[in-house]
Each structure stands twice: as structure tokens, then as C-alpha cells.
C-alpha positions in Angstrom: -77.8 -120.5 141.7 -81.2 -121.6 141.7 -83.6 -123.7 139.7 -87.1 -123.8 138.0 -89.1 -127.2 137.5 -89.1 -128.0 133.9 -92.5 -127.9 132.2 -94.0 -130.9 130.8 -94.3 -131.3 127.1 -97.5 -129.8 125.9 -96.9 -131.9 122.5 -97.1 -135.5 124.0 -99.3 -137.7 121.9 -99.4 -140.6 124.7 -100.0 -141.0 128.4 -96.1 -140.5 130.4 -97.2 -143.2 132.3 -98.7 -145.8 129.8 -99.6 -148.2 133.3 -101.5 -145.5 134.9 -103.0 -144.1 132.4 -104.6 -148.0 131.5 -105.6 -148.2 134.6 -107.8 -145.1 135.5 -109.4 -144.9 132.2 -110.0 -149.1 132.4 -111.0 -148.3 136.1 -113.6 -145.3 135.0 -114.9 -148.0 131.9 -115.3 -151.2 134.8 -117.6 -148.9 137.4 -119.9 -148.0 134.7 -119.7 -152.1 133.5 -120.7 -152.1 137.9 -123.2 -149.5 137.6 -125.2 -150.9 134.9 -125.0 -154.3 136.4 -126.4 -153.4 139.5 -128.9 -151.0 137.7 -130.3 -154.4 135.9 -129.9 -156.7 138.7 -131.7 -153.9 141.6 -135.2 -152.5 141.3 -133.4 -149.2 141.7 -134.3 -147.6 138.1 -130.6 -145.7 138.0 -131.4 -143.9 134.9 -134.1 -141.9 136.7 -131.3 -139.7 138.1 -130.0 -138.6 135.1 -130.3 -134.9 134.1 -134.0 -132.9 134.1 -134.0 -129.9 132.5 -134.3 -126.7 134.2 -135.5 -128.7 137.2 -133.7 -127.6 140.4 -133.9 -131.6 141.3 -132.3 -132.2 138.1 -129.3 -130.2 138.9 -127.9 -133.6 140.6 -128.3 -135.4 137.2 -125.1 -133.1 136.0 -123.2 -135.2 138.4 -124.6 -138.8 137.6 -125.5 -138.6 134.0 -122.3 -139.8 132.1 -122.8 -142.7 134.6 -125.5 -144.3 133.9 -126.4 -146.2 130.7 -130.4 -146.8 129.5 -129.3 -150.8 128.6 -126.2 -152.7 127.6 -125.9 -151.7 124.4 -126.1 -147.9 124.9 -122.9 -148.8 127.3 -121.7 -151.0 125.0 -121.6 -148.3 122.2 -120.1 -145.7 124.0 -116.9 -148.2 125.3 -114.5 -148.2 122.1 -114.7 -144.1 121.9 -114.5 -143.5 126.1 -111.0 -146.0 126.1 -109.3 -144.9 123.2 -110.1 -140.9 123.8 -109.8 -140.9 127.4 -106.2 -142.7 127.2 -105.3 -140.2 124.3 -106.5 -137.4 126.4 -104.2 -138.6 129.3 -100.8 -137.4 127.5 -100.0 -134.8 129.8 -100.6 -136.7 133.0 -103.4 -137.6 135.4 -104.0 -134.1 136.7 -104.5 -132.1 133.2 -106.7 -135.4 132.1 -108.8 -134.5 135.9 -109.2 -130.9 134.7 -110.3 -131.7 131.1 -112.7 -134.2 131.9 -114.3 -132.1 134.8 -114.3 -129.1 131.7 -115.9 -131.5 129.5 -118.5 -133.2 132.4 -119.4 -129.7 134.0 -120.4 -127.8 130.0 -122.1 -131.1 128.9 -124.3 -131.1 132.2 -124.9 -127.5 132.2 -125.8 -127.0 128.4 -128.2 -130.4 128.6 -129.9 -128.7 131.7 -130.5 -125.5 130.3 -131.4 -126.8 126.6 -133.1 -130.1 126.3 -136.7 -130.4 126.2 -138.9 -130.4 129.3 -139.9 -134.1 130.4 -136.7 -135.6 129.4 -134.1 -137.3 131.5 -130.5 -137.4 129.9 -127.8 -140.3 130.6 -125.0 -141.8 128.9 -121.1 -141.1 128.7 -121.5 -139.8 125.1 -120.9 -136.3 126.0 -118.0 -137.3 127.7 -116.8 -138.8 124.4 -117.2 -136.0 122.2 -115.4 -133.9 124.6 -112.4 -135.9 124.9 -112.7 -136.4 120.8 -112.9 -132.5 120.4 -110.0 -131.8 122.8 -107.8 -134.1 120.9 -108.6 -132.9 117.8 -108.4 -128.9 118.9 -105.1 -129.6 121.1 -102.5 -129.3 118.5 -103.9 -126.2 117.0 -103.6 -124.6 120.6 -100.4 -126.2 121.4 -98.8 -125.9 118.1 -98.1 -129.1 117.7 -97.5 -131.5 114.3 -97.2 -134.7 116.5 -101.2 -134.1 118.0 -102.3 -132.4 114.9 -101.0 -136.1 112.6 -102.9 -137.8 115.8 -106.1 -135.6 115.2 -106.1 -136.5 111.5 -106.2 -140.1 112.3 -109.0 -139.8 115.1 -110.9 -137.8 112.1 -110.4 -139.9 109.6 -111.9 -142.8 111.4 -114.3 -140.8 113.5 -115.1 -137.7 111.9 -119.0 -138.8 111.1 -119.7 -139.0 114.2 -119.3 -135.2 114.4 -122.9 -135.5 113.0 -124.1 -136.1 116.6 -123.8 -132.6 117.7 -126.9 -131.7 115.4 -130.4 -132.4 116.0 -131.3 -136.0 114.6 -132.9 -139.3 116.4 -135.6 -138.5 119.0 -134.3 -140.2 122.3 -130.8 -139.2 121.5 -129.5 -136.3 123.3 -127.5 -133.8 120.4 -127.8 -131.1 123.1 -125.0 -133.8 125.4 -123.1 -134.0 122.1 -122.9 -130.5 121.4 -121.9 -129.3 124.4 -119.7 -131.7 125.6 -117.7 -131.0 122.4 -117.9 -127.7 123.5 -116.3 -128.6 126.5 -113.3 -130.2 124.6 -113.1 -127.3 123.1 -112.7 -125.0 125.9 -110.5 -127.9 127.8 -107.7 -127.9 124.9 -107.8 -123.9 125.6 -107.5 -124.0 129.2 -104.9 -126.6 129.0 -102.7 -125.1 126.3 -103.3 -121.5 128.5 -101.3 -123.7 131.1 -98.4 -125.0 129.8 -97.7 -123.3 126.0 -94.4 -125.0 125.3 -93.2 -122.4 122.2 -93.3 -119.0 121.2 -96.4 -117.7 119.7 -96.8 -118.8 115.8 -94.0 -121.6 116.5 -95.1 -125.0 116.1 -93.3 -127.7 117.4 -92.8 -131.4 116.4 
């Protein structure tokens, strides 16, 4: 007789570990609190290392972008969003959360680099944001599920103008980041659902 490991629930709604997941995601929100501390407190101008487009010495920027803040309240506005969505996004453990947000960081860097004007520097967590908002609103569609689909309608409901961002707007704010990270979420909730389907096709599960 032999066995198979059981797969996890695809329709989880929150984290399996509620400790762990508090921690990483408060863990991710305290270094950028650190790096925008010692970005004021240093001559080091931080922000500089953001993304430049098609600039081979921008291709870096990819990597440090969603770290770096311009000032406090650009950090400050993206905190609420990156806690709630990031926890959310953590239902089906640490290691799907790693893959999604690397999804979500890798698209948002790419599409800024190759799309945003020339003699602009791109920072902020904000595409993060909208990836993470887009996977949880996409993931019940791909996993069939009522419980993340109710969850969605909720995030919506209290979120959904801020789907706005992904268009062309505000000089100095990057819709290109927006755009593509929620492109990203998109693709994430694919990948993810690809992984571990829980039901038959056309089922949908509570």
C-alpha cells in the first residue's frame, strides 16, 4: 500500500499559519519603515536606484524599486494595502505567497523598464499592491472558489477605485507600476491555480 501527500486547499481564504504569516508580511512592512529611515537620516539619496527605463543601469532598479519610498507619506500610503493584501495573499502558505510576489515584483519591474518615459526613476511598493489586490480578486475565478470569490467582493467593494491607478493620470505617479503589477497578479493567480486545482473542471467549490 502506498500513499500520496494530500494537496493543500486551493480555496483557503486566510494564511494556515496566521503567526507566520503576521510576521513575514509585518517583517517585509518594518524594513521598508528601516529603509526609509536610513534613506532620511544618510546622505545616501536611496530613491536614485529605483528603476530607469531602458537603461541597462536601470535594470538593478527592478530589484530595489518596491523598496524604496520618495518620503513618508508615499510609504505611509502604500502600508494599509501591502498588510492587508500580502496577509490575504498568504492563504496557501509561505512558498505560493514567495512565487506570487516574485510574479508580481518581476512583471511590475519589467513592464516599468520597458514603458515609462525616459528620464524617470520609479520607486514605491504600489505595484506590489496592485498585484497582490489583482491576485486576490482573480484567484477564485481560477480556483473555483465561492469562499475567495465572497473575499474578492469585499476587497472590491472597499478598494475597487483604486483600480483607476492602472490608467494614465497624475504626472509623478507611475500607472505603468500599477498596470503591470496587476498584471502580474493576474498571471500569479494563473500560475498558482495551474499548481494545485483542487476540483474538476467547471466545479466550484465552497
Amino acid at each position: 500500500m502506498s500513499t500520496v501527500p494530500a494537496k493543500r486547499p486551493a480555496n483557503r481564504v486566510l494564511p494556515p499559519n496566521l503567526a507566520q504569516a503576521g510576521i513575514v508580511v509585518g517583517g517585509f512592512a518594518v524594513l521598508l519603515y528601516l529603509i526609509e529611515f536610513a534613506d532620511r537620516l544618510l546622505p545616501a539619496d536611496l530613491e536614485l536606484n529605483g528603476i530607469i527605463p531602458r537603461s541597462v543601469d536601470g535594470l538593478d532598479g527592478i530589484i530595489w524599486s518596491p523598496l524604496l519610498h520618495g518620503d513618508w507619506s508615499h510609504l505611509i500610503g502604500n502600508s494599509v494595502p501591502l498588510l492587508v493584501f500580502a496577509f490575504l495573499a498568504m492563504a496557501n502558505g509561505l512558498s505560493q505567497w514567495i512565487m506570487v510576489t516574485a510574479t508580481i515584483w518581476l512583471v511590475s519591474g519589467v513592464g516599468v523598464w520597458l514603458t515609462s518615459p525616459e528620464d524617470t526613476v520609479t520607486i514605491g511598493a504600489s505595484g506590489l499592491c496592485f498585484g497582490w489586490l489583482l491576485f486576490l480578486l482573480v484567484r477564485g475565478l481560477f480556483n473555483r472558489s465561492i469562499l475567495q470569490l465572497a473575499v474578492a467582493a469585499v476587497l472590491f467593494a472597499y478598494w475597487g477605485t483604486t483600480l483607476l491607478g492602472v490608467l494614465p493620470g497624475d504626472t509623478g505617479i507611475s500607472w505603468q507600476g500599477h498596470l503591470f503589477g496587476a498584471i502580474g497578479g493576474v498571471l500569479a493567480a494563473w500560475f498558482a491555480a495551474m499548481a494545485d486545482r483542487p476540483t474538476a473542471p467547471g466545479t466550484f467549490n465552497a
